[in-house]
LUMNU-724612 format. One record per residue (C-alpha): residue number from 1; x, y, z. Coordinates in pm, 1 decimal, padded with zeros to 6 digits. Layout:
% LUMNU-724612
<pt NUM,<X,Y,Z>>,
...
This chain:
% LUMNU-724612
<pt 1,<00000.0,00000.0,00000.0>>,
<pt 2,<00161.0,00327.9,-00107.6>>,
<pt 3,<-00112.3,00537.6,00060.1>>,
<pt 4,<-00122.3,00669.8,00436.0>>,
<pt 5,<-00439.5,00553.4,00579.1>>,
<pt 6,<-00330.3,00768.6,00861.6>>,
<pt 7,<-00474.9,01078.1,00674.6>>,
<pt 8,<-00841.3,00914.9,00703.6>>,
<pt 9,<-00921.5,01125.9,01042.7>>,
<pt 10,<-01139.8,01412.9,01149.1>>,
<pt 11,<-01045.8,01743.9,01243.3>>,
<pt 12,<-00740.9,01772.3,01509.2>>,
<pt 13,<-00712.1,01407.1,01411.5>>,
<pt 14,<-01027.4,01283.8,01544.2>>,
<pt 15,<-01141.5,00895.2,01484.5>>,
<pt 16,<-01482.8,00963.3,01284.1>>,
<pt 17,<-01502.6,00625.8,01192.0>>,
<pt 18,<-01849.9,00466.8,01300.1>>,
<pt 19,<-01819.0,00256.5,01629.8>>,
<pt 20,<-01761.6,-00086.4,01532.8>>,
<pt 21,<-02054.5,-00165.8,01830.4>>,
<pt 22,<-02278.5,00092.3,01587.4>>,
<pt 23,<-02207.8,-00138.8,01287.7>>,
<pt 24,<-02308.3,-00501.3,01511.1>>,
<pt 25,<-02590.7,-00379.4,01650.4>>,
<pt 26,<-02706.9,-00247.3,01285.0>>,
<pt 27,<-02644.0,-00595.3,01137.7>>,
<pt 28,<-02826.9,-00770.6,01376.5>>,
<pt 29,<-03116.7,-00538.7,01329.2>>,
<pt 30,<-03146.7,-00650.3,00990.2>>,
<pt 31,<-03067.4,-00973.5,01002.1>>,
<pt 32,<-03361.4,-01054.8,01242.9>>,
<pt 33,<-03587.7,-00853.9,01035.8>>,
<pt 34,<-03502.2,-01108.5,00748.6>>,
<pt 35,<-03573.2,-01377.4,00966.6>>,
<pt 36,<-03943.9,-01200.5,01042.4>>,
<pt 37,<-04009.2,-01177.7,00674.3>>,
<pt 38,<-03901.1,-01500.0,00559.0>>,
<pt 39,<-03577.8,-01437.1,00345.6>>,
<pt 40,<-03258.0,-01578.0,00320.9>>,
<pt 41,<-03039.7,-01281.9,00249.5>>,
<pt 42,<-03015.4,-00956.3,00162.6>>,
<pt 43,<-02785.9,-00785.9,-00122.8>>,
<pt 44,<-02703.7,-00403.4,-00024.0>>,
<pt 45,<-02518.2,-00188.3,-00271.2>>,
<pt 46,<-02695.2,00197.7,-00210.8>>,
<pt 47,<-02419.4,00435.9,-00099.4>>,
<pt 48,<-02638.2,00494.1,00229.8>>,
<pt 49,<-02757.4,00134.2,00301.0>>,
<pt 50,<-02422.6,00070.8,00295.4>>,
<pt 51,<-02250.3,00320.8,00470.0>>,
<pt 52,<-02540.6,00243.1,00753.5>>,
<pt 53,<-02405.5,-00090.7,00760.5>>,
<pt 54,<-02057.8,-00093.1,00685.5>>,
<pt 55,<-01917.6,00260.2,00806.7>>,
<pt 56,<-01802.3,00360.3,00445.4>>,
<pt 57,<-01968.1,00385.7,00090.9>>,
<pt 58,<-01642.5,00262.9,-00085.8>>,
<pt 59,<-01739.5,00049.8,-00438.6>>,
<pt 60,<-01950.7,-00263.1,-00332.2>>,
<pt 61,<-02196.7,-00444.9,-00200.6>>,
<pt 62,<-02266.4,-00601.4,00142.3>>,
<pt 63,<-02466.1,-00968.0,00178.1>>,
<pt 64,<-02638.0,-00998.4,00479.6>>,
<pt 65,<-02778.3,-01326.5,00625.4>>,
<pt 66,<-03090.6,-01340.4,00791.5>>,
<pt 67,<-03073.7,-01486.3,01150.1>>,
<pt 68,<-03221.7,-01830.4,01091.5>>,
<pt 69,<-03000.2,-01876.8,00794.4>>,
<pt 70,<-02687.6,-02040.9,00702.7>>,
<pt 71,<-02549.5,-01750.5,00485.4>>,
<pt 72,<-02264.6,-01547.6,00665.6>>,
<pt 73,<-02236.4,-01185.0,00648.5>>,
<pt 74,<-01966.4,-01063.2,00344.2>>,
<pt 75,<-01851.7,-00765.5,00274.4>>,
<pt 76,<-01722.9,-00745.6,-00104.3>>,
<pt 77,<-01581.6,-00452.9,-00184.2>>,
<pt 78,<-01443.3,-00360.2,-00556.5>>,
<pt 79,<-01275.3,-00045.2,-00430.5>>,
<pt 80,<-01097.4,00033.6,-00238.9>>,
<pt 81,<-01074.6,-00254.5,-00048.9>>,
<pt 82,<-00804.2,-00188.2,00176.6>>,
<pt 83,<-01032.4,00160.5,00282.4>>,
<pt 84,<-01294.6,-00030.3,00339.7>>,
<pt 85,<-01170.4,-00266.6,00588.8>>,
<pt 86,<-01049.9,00092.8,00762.3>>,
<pt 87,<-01368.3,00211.9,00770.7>>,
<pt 88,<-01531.5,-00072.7,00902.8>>,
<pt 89,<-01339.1,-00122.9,01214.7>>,
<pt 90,<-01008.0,-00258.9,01062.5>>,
<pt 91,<-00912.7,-00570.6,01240.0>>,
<pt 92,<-01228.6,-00514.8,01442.8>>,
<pt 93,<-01431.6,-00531.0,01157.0>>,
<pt 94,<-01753.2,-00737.5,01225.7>>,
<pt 95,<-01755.9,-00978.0,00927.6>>,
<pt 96,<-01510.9,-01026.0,00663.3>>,
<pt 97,<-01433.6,-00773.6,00402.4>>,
<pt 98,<-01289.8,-00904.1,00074.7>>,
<pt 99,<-01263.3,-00861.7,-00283.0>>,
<pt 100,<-01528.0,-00825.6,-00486.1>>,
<pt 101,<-01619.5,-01115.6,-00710.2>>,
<pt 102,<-01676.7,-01092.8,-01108.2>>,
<pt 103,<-02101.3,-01047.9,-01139.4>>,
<pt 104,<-02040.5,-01378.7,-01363.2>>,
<pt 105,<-01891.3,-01513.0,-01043.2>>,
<pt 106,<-02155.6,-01426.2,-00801.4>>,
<pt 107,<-02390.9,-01652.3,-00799.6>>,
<pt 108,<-02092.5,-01900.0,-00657.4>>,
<pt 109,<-01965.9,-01682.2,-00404.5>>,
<pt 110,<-02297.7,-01636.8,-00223.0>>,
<pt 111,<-02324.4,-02031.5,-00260.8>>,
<pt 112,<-01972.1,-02027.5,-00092.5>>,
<pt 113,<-02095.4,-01879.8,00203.4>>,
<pt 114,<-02405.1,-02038.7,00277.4>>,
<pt 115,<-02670.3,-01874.7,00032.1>>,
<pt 116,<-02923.5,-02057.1,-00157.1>>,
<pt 117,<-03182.5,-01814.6,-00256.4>>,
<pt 118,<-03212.4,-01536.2,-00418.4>>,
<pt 119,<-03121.9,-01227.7,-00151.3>>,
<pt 120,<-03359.9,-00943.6,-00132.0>>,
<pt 121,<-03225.4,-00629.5,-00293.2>>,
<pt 122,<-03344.5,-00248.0,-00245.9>>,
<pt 123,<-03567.8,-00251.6,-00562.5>>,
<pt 124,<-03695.0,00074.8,-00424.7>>,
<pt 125,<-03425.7,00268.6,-00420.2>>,
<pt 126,<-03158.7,00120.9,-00713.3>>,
<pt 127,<-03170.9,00259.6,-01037.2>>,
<pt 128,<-03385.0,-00008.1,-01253.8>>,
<pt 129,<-03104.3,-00118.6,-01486.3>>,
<pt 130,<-02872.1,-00204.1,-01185.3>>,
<pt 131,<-03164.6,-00401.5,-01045.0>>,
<pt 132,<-03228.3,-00585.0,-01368.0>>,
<pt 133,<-02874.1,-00665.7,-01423.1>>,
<pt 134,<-02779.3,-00816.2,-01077.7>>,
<pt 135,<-03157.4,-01021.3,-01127.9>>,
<pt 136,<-03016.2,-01166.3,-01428.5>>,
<pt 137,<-02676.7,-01261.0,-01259.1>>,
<pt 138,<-02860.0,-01433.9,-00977.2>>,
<pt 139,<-03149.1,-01621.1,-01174.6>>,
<pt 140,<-03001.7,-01961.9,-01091.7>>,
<pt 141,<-03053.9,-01936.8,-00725.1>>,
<pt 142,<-03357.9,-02086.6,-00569.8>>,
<pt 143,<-03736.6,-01840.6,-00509.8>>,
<pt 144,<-03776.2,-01484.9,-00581.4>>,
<pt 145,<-03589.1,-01180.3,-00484.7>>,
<pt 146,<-03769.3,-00984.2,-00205.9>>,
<pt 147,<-03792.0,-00608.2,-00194.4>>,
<pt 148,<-03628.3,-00538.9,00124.9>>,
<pt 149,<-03650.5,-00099.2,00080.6>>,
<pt 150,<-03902.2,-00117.7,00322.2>>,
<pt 151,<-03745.2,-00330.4,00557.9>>,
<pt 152,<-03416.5,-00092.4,00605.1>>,
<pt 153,<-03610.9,00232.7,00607.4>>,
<pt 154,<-03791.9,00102.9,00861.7>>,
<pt 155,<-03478.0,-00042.4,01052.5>>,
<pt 156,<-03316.7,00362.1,00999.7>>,
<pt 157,<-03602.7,00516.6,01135.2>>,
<pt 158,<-03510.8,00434.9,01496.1>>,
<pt 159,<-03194.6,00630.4,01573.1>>,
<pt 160,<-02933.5,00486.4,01840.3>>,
<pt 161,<-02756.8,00728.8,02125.1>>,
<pt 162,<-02478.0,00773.2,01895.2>>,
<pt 163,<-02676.7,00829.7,01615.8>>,
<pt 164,<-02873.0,01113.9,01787.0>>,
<pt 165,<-02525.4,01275.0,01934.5>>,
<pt 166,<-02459.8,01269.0,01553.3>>,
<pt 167,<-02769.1,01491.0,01479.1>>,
<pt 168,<-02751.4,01721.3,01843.8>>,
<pt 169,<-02396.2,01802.6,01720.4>>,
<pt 170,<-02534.0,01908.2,01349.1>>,
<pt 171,<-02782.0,02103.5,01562.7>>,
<pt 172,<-02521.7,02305.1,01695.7>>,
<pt 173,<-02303.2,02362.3,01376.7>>,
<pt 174,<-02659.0,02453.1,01270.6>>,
<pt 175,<-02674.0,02727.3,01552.4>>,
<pt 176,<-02338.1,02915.4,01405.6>>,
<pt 177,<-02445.7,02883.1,01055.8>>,
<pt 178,<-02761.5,03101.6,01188.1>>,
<pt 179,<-02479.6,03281.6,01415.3>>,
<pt 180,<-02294.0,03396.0,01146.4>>,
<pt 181,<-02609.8,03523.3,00930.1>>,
<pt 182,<-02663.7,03743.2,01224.8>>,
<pt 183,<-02352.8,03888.6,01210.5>>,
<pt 184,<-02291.8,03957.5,00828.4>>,
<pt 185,<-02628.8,03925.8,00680.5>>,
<pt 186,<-02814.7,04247.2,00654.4>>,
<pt 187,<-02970.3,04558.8,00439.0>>,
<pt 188,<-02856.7,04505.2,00082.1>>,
<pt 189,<-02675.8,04169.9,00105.1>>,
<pt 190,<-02785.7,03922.8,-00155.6>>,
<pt 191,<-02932.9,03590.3,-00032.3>>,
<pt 192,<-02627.0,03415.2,-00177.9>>,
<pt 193,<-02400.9,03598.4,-00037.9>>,
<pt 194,<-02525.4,03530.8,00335.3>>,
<pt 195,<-02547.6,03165.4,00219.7>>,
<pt 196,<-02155.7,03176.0,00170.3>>,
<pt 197,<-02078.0,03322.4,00526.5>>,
<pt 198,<-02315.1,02979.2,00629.5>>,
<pt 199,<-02112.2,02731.0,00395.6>>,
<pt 200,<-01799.1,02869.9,00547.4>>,
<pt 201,<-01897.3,02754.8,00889.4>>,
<pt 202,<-02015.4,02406.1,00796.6>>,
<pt 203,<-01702.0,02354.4,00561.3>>,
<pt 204,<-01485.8,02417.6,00841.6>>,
<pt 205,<-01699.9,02196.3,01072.9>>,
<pt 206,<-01687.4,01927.5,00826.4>>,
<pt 207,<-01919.8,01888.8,00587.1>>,
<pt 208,<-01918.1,01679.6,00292.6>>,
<pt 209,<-02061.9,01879.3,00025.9>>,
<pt 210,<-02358.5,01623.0,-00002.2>>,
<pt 211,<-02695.0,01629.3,00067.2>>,
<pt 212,<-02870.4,01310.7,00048.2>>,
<pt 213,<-03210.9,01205.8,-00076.8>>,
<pt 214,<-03456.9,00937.6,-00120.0>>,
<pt 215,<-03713.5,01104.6,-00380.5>>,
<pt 216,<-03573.8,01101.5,-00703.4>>,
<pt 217,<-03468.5,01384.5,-00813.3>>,
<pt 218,<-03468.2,01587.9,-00550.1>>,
<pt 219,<-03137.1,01729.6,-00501.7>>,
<pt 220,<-03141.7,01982.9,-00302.1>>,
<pt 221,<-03015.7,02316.1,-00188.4>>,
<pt 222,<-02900.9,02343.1,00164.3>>,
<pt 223,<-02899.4,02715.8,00258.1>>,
<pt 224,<-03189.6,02842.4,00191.9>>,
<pt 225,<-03232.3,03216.1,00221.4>>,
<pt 226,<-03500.7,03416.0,00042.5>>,
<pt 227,<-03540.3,03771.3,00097.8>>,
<pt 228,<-03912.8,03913.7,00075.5>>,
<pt 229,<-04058.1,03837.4,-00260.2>>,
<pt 230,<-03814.1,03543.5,-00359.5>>,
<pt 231,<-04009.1,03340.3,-00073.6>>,
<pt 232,<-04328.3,03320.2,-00324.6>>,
<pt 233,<-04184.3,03200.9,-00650.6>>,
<pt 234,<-04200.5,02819.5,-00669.4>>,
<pt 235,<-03955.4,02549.7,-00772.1>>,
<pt 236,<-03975.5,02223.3,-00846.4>>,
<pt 237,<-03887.7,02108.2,-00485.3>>,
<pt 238,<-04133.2,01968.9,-00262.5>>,
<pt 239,<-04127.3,02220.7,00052.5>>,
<pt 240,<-04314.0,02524.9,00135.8>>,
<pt 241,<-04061.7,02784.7,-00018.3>>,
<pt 242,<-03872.5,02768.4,-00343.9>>,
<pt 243,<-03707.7,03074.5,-00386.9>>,
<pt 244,<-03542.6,03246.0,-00683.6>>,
<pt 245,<-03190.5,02975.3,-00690.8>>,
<pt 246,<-02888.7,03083.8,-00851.1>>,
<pt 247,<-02954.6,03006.8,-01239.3>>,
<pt 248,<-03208.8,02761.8,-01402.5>>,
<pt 249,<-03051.2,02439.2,-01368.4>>,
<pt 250,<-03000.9,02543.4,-00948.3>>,
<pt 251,<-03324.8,02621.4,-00927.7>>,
<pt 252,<-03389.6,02629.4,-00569.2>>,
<pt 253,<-03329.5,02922.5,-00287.7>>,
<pt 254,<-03085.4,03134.9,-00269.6>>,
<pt 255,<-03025.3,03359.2,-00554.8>>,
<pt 256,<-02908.5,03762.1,-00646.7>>,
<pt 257,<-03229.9,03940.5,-00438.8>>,
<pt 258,<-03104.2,04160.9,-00197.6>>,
<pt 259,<-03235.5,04239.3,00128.4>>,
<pt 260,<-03489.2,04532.4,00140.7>>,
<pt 261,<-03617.8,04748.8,00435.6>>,
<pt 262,<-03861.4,04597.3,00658.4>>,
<pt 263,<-03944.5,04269.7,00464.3>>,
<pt 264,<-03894.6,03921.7,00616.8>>,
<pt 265,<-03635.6,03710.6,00553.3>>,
<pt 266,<-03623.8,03325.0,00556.3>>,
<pt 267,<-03340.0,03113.2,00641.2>>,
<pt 268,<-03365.0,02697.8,00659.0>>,
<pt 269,<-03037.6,02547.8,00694.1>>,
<pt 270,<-02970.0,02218.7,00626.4>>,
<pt 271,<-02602.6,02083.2,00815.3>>,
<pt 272,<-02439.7,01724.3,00813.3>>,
<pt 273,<-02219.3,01600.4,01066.3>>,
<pt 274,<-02076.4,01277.2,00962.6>>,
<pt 275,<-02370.9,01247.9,00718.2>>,
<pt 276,<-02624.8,01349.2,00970.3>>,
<pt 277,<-02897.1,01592.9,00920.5>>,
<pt 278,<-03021.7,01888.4,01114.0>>,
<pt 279,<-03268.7,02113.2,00948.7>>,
<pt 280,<-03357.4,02465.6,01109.7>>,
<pt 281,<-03532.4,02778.3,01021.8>>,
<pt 282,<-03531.4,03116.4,01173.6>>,
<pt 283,<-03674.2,03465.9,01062.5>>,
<pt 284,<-03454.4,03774.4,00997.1>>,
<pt 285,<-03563.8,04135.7,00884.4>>,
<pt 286,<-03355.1,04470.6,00805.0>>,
<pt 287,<-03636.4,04686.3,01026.0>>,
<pt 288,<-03914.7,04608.3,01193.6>>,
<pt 289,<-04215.9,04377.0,01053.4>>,
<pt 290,<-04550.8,04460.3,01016.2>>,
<pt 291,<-04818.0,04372.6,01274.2>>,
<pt 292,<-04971.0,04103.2,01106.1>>,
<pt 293,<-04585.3,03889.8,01015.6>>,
<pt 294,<-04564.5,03911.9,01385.9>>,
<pt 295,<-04904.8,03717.8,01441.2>>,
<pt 296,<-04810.4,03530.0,01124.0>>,
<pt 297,<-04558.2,03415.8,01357.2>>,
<pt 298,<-04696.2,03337.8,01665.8>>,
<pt 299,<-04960.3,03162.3,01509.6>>,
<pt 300,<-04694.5,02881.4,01348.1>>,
<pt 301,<-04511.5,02869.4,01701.5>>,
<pt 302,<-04887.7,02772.8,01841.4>>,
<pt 303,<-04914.7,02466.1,01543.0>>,
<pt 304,<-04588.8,02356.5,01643.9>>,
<pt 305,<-04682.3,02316.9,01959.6>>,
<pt 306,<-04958.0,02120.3,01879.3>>,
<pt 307,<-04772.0,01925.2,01684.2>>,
<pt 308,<-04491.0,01851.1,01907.7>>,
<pt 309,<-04777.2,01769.1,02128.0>>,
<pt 310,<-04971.9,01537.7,01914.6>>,
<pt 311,<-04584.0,01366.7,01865.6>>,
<pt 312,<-04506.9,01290.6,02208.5>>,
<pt 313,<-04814.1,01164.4,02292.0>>,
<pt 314,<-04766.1,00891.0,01999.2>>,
<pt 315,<-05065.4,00975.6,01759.2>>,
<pt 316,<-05022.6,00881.0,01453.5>>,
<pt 317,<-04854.2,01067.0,01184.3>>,
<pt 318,<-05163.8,01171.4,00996.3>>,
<pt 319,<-05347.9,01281.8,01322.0>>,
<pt 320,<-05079.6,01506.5,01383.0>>,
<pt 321,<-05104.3,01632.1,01062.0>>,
<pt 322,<-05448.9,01717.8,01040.0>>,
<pt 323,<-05437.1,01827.7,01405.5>>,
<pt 324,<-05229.1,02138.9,01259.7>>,
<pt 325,<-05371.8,02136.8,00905.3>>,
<pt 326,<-05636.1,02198.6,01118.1>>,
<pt 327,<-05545.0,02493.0,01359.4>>,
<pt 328,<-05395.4,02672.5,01050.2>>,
<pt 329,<-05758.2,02647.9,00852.1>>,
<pt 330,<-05906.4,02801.8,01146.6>>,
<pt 331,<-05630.3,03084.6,01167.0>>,
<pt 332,<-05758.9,03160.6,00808.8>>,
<pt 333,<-05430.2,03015.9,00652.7>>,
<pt 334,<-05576.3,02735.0,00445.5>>,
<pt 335,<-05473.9,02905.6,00138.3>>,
<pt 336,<-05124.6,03010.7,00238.4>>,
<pt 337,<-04972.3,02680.9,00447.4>>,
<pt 338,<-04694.5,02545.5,00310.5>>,
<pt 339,<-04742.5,02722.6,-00017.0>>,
<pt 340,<-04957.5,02866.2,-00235.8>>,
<pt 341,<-05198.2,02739.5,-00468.1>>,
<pt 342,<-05097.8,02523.7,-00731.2>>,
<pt 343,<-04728.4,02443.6,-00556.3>>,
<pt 344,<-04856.9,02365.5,-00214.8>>,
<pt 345,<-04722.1,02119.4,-00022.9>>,
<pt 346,<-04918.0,01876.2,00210.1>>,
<pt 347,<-04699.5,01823.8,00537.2>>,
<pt 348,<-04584.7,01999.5,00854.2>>,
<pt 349,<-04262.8,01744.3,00905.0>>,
<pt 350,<-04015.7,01498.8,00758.5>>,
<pt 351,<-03800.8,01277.1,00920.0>>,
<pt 352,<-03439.7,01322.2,00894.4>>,
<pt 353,<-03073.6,01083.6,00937.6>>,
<pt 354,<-02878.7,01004.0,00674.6>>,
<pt 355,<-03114.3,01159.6,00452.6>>,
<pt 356,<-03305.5,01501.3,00464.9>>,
<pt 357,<-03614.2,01308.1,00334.9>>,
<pt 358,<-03667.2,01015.0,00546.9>>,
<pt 359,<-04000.9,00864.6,00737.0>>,
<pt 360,<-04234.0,00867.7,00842.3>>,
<pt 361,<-04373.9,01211.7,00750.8>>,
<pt 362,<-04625.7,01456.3,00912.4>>,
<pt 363,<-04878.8,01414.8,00647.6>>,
<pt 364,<-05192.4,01205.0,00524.3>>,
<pt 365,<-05142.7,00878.2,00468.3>>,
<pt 366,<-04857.8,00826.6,00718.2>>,
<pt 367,<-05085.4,00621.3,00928.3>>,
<pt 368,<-04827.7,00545.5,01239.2>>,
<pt 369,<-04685.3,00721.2,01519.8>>,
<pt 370,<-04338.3,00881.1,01507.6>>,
<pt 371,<-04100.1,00629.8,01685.4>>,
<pt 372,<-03890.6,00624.2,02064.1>>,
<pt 373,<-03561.2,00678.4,01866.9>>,
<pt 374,<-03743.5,00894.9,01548.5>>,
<pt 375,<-03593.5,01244.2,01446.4>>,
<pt 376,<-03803.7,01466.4,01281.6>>,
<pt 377,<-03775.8,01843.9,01142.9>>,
<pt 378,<-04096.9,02009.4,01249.1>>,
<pt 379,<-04151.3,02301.7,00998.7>>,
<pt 380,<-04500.6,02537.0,00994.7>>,
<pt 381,<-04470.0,02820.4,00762.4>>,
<pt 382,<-04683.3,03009.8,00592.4>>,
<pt 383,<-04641.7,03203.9,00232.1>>,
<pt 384,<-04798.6,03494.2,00101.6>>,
<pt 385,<-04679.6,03712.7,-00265.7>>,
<pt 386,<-04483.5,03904.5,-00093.5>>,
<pt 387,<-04259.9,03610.5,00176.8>>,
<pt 388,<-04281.4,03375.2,00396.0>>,
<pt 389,<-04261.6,03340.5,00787.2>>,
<pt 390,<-04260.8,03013.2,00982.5>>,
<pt 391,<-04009.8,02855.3,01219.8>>,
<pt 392,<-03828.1,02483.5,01197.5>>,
<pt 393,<-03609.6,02277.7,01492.7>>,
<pt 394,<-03536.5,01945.4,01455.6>>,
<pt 395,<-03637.8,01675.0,01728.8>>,
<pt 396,<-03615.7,01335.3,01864.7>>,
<pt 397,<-03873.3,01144.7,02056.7>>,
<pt 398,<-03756.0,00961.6,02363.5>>,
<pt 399,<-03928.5,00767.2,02624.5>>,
<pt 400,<-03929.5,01080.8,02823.0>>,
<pt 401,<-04131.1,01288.4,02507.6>>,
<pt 402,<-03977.2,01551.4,02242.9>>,
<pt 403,<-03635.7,01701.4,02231.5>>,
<pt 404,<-03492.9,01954.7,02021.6>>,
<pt 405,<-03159.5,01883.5,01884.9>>,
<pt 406,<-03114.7,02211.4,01670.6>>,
<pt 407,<-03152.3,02542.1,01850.9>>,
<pt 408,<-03448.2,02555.7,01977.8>>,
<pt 409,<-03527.6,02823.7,02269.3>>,
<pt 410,<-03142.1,02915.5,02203.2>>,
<pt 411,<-03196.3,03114.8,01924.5>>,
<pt 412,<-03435.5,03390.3,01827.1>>,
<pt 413,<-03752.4,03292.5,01603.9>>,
<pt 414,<-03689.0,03617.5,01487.3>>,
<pt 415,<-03376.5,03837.5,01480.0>>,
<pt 416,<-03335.2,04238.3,01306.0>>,
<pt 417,<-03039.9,04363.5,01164.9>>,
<pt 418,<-02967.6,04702.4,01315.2>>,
């Protein structure tokens, strides 16, 4: 090896590998849930499955054997191996990590150690061709392949300890992203050019440059900031504001408006700590606000309430949502929540981890409660012609009921530029 693997470290040098104990526990998660649905195997090969799994999204795929069954856990890897095994724990690893076999050669392999149906892949998630192509390779083995996209969402949505120390630290990169919009953001500053003081922070902190997503295609934007007017105009993303975006093909938030007098300002950040999401909102104006942006205001801080409410007490999903669908129609804000008429959108939450779009989601539909061990970003807003004014924390539920791991009380709901 002519590379240093010593190089593969944190800031100052810190270990940000994932705890080998993370990557056991994870395993054995699924593997039981195989068991409980009657397959043999599963075949993993999405970046994030596999990160979730293995502690690294190097170039390969992960078979996992379901409790009851003969087939042991393998870790092939294509490239690079040697990071791989790194990233998983090194000699700690929990199962072996080796080279990746030819696809003519799979079939054999998984034979080789212990398999004798076809695994369950995430036909959910994998691009079609990919799923078509590894179905072909397999079609000797014995039954059908299972879609298991279900079964690892499902497995994601409750977060460990170390998972949510993951998200409270995000939360508090978050808070001096919004810090540092408070001190350079102001009268006559563009929305992009606040969104660069933001990046700056996070950068340093760590992040990836990588927002991930389930929905296809919604890549997304992670600063946010529209000024006024910009908070009306939609985009093709599915959230309450789109924003004006930088040019055409980054179509999405931020873009050359510039702050005016007295007109309300919108800023939803979006930070990752070691691929972890925290999503946050918070209100900023050059002057004072009308009267009625003020009660606009108040009146989303009173459904979030409610909704935080409605979440701790373990109603479903769905009951939560129209529990503040239907606060805001009596608040006269039927027409304005979320959006306006045609580019709406229908839900007051969505789950966050390892992706900004994860479930289950405050919306119809979403028939179930939000889990012990579920982290949500909890979003009312309201948008008119001419902006937009809500407020966003993200939470967890624990035994002990809802906790805010972004900034919470911490932080103004509103803050003006002198």
């Amino acid at each position: 090896m002519t590379w240093d693997m010593g190089r593969l470290v944190g800031p100052d040098n810190a270990d940000w590998r994932v705890p080998v104990s993370e990557l056991e526990n994870r395993r054995e998660r699924l593997a039981i849930a195989l068991s409980e649905n009657g397959i043999e195997s599963a075949l993993i090969d999405d970046p994030v499955e596999l990160y979730w799994l293995t502690g690294g999204r190097q170039n390969g795929i992960i078979l996992v054997g379901g409790k009851d069954s003969s087939v042991e856990t393998t870790h092939w890897v294509k490239r690079s191996l040697e990071r791989a095994k790194f990233e998983s724990g090194g000699d700690n690893s929990p199962d072996p990590i080796i080279a990746q076999p030819r696809m003519s050669e799979l079939v054999d392999s998984i034979r080789k150690i212990g398999g004798t149906k076809k695994p369950s892949m995430l036909e959910g998630k994998i691009p079609h061709n990919r799923w078509k192509f590894i179905s072909e390779k397999i079609k000797s083995l014995d039954g059908e392949s299972k879609d298991c996209t279900s079964i690892m969402y499902k497995l994601r949505e409750t977060k460990s300890s170390w998972e949510i120390d993951m998200l409270r630290e995000s939360g508090r990169i978050n808070k001096d992203m919004f810090q540092a919009i408070k001190e350079n953001g102001g009268l006559g500053k563009t929305e992009l050019e606040m969104a660069g003081v933001a990046d700056e922070i996070s950068r340093k902190a760590g992040f990836g440059g990588r927002i991930r997503m389930r929905k296809w295609p919604m890549d997304c934007d992670r600063v946010v900031i529209v000024a006024g007017k910009s908070a009306s105009i939609p985009s093709y993303f599915d959230s309450a504001i789109g924003g004006i975006g930088a040019s055409p093909i980054s179509s999405l938030g931020s873009g050359h408006a510039k702050v005016k007098p007295n007109s309300p300002v919108t800023v939803d950040i979006v930070h990752l700590h070691r691929g972890y999401v925290s999503d946050c909102t918070r209100m900023f104006s050059a002057g004072a606000l009308e009267s009625k942006w003020i009660e606009r205001l108040d009146h989303m801080v009173e459904i979030r309430k409610a909704v935080v409410s409605s979440l701790e007490k373990g109603d479903d999903c769905s009951k939560t949502w129209e529990i503040g669908s239907m606060m805001a129609k009596e608040m006269g804000y039927s027409d304005n929540l979320m959006g306006m008429s045609p580019d709406k959108s229908y839900f007051l939450g969505h789950s966050v981890g390892l992706e900004l779009d994860e479930t289950p989601v405050i919306a119809s539909g979403f028939n179930r409660p939000l889990c012990i061990g579920g982290t949500m970003a909890i979003e009312p807003k309201v948008i008119y012609p001419d902006g937009c004014i809500g407020t966003e924390d993200t939470f967890v539920r624990t035994k002990d009921g809802m906790e805010c791991l972004t900034m919470g009380n911490s932080f103004p709901l509103l803050t003006n530029w002198d």
